[in-house]
N, C-alpha and C positions, 0 to 999 in steps of 0.2 A: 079442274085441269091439273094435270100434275108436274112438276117440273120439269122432266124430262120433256112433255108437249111443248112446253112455253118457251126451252133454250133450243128447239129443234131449228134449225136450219132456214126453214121457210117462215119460220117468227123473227129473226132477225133482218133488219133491217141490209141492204147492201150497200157498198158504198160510194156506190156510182148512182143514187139517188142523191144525196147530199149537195145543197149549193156551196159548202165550206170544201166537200172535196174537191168540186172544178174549184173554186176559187185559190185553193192551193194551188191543184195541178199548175194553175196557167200561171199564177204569182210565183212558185218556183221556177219555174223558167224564165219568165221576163228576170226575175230578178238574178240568177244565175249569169243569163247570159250578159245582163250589165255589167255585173260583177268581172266577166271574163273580159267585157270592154274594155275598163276601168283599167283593169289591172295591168294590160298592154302599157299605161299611161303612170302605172306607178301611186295609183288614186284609188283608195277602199271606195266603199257604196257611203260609210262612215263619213268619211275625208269627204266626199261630191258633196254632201249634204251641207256641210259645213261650210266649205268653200262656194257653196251658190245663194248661201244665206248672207254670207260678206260679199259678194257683188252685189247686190243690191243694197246693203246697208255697212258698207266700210267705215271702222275707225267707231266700232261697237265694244262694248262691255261683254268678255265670258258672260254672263248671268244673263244678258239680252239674246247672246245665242243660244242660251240652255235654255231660256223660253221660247223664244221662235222655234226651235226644233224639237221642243218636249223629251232632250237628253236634260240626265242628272250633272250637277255642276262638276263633278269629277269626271265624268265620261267628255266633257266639250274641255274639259284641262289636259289629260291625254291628249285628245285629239288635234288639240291645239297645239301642242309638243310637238306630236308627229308629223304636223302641216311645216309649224316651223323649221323641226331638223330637216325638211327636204325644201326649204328655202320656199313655201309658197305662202304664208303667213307671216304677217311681221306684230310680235308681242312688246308694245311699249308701256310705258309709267304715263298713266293719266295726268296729263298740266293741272286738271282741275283738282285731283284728287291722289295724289303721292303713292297713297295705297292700292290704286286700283287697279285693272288693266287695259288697256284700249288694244284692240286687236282689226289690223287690217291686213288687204290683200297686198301681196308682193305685186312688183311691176311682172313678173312670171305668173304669179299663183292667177291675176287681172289677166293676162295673155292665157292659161289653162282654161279656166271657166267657159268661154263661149265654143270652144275644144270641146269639150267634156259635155254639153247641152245639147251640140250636134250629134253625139253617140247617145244621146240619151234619148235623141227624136229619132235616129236610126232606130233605136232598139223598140219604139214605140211602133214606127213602122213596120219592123220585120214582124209585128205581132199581131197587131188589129189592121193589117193594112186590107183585109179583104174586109172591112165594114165600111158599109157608107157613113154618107155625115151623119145621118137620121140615125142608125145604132152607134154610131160612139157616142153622140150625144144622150142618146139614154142609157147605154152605161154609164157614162160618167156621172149622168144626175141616178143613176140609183145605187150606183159607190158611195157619191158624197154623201145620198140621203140616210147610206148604213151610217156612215161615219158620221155625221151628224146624232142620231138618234143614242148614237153605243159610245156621245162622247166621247172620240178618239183624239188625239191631241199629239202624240208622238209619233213623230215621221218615220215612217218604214224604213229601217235599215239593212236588215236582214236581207 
């Protein structure tokens, strides 16, 4: 066979066969349109993640957020910046530990959170809401089964 056969047209694959192309397609939209949510509220998709990882575990160590979220310890120092200058993080000096940081929610950043969770089920809504329970639940168990298998560990931000 000669090259010219093998790069012809009907040899290549298209790319609306691909599970990785719908899984874009649909992932840049859900995550777009959060994104445009967010933003109405002054909150990156960055910032939501961070800030919903300190509702549930306030008065935590940077390093304990750079684990739970699978950011590098300068990307949640940033981020942490940027929570603070908009007054919804508060960065204090560990009692235990001089050197360290302990990092909790503002009585605001605690009032955004449960804000920002409801646009997040909004935004779940406007996207799978024509599946029954029976298919979200199997998407969801064959999402986490990828993410399981291809050891994924850092939370989508993008």
């Amino acid at each position: 066979m000669s090259n010219t056969s093998r790069n012809s047209p009907a040899n290549v694959s298209a790319l609306e066969i691909h599970l990785g192309y719908w899984l874009r397609f649909v992932s840049n939209h859900v995550s777009h349109s959060f994104k445009v949510k967010l933003e109405r509220h002054g909150v990156t998709v960055a910032e939501w993640v961070v800030l919903r990882a300190l509702f549930d575990e306030s008065g935590i160590k940077p390093s304990a957020i750079s684990e739970k979220i699978g950011l590098t310890r300068g990307a949640v120092s940033k981020l942490l910046d940027r929570l603070a200058s908009k007054s919804l993080v508060a960065i204090r000096a560990d009692a235990a530990d001089g050197r360290a940081q302990v990092i909790t929610l503002t009585a605001s950043g605690r009032r955004l959170v449960p804000r920002l969770a409801a646009l997040a089920d909004q935004n779940d809504a406007e996207t799978f809401e024509h599946l029954d329970d029976e298919q979200r639940a199997a998407l969801l168990s064959i999402l986490k089964s990828i993410v399981e298998r291809l050891d994924l560990r850092a939370v989508p931000i993008d």
